[in-house]
C-alpha positions in Angstrom: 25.0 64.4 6.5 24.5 62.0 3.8 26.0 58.4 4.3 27.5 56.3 1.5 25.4 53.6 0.5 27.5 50.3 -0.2 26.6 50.4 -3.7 28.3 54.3 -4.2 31.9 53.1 -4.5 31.6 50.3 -7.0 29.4 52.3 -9.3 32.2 55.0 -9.3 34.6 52.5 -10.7 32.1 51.3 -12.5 31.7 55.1 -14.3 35.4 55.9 -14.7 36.2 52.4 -16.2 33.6 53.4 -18.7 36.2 56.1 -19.7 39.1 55.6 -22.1 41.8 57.6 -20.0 44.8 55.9 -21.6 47.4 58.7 -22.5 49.0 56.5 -25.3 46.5 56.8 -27.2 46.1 60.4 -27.8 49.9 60.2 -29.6 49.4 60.7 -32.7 52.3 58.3 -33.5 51.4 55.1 -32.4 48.3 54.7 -35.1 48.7 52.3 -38.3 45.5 53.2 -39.7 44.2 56.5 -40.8 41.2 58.0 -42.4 39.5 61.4 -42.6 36.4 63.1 -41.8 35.0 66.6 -42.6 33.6 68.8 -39.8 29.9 69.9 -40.5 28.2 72.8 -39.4 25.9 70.5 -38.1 28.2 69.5 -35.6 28.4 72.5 -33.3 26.1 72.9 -30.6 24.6 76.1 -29.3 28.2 77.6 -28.0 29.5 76.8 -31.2 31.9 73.7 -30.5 31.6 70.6 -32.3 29.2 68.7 -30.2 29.6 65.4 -28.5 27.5 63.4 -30.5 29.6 64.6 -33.8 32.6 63.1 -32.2 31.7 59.4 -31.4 30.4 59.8 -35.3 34.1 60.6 -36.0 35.5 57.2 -33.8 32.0 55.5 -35.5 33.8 56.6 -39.1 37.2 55.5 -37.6 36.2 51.7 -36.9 34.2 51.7 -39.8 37.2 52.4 -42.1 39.0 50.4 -40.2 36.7 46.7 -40.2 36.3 47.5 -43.6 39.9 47.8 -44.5 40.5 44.8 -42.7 37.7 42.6 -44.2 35.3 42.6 -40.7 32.5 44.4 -42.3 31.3 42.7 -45.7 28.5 40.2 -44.6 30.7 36.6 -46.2 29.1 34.1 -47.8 29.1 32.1 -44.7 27.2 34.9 -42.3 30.2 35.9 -40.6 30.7 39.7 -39.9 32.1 42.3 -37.3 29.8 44.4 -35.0 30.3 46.8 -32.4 30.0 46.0 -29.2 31.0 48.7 -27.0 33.0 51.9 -26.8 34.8 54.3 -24.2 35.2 57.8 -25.0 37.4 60.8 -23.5 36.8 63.9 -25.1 39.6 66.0 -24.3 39.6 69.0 -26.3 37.5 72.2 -27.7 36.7 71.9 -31.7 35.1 74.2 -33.7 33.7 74.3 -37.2 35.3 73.9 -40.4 38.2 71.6 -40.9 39.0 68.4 -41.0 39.7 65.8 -38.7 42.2 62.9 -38.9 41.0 59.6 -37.3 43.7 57.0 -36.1 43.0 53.3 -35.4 45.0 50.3 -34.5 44.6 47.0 -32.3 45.0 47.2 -28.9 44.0 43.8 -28.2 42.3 40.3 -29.3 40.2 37.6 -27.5 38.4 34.6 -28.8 35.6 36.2 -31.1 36.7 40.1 -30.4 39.1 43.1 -31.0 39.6 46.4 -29.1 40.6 49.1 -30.9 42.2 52.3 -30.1 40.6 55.4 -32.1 41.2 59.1 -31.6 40.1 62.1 -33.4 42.6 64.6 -34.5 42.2 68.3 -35.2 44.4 71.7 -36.0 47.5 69.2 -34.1 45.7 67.9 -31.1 43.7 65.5 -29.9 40.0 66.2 -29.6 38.2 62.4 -28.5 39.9 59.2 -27.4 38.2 55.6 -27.4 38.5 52.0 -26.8 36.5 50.2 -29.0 35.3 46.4 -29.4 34.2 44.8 -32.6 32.9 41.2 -32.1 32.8 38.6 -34.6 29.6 37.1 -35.3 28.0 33.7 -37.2 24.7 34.9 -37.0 23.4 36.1 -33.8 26.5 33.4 -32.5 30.3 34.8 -31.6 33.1 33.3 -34.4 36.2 32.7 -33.4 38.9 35.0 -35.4 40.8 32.3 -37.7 44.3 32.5 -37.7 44.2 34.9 -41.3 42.2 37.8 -39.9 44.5 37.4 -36.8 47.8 37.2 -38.5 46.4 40.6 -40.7 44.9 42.5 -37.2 48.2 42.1 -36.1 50.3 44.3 -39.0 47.7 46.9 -37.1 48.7 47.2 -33.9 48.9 50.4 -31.6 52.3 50.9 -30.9 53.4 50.0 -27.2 50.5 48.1 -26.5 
């Protein structure tokens, strides 16, 4: 019989933190922001469902929209401009080819230099894909501190109950 190694448990919680398993956000209600995208044939794998990969390109088209609506993406003047950082995906649903899916987005959070967003996927009335996102603020190669104007607008975005 196999023993647990000391390092088994924190990796476990290390894995399922990775996950976005916040039930809010797969209620279509609580999102500000909204965008579309178009399911591709290309999307389905061999069983015919639209493929994991496809879905973090719907969240990638979700934060996208969403920096760019917000004024994160444009490279200023100054060098200042919004990457991603990191993302945690659920994907919680069965999709096939064609349609379209709806993409919500809002602001679960700020920090110094960063955001997390919420983003989920939306297809045929439920909800496919689920993420936490964060978006950093750069100078450079350097975090920027979000000025009081970008925070003042992230705020008419965010995720309701959070």
């Amino acid at each position: 019989m196999r023993r647990s190694a000391p390092h088994d448990k924190p990796q476990a919680r290390r894995l399922h933190s990775c996950m976005s398993r916040d039930k809010r956000l797969q209620d279509r209600s609580i999102y500000p922001h909204w965008c579309t995208d178009t399911v591709r044939f290309s999307d389905q794998d061999a069983a015919g469902h639209v493929n994991n990969v496809a879905l973090c390109a719907y969240l990638e088209t979700a934060r996208l929209t969403f920096i760019r609506d917000v004024g994160m993406m444009a490279r200023r003047e100054d060098g200042v401009r919004g990457i991603s950082a990191g993302m945690s995906v659920s994907f919680l649903a069965e999709s096939h080819w064609p349609g379209q899916v709806d993409l919500g987005t809002g602001v679960i959070g700020t920090g110094t230099s960063s955001i997390t967003v919420g983003s989920a996927a939306f297809k045929d009335g439920m909800c496919i894909v689920a993420a936490e996102m964060t978006i950093v603020r750069l100078k450079g190669k350097t975090p920027h501190p979000l000025d009081p104007v970008l925070r003042s607008e992230l705020e008419k975005y965010r995720l309701k109950g959070f």
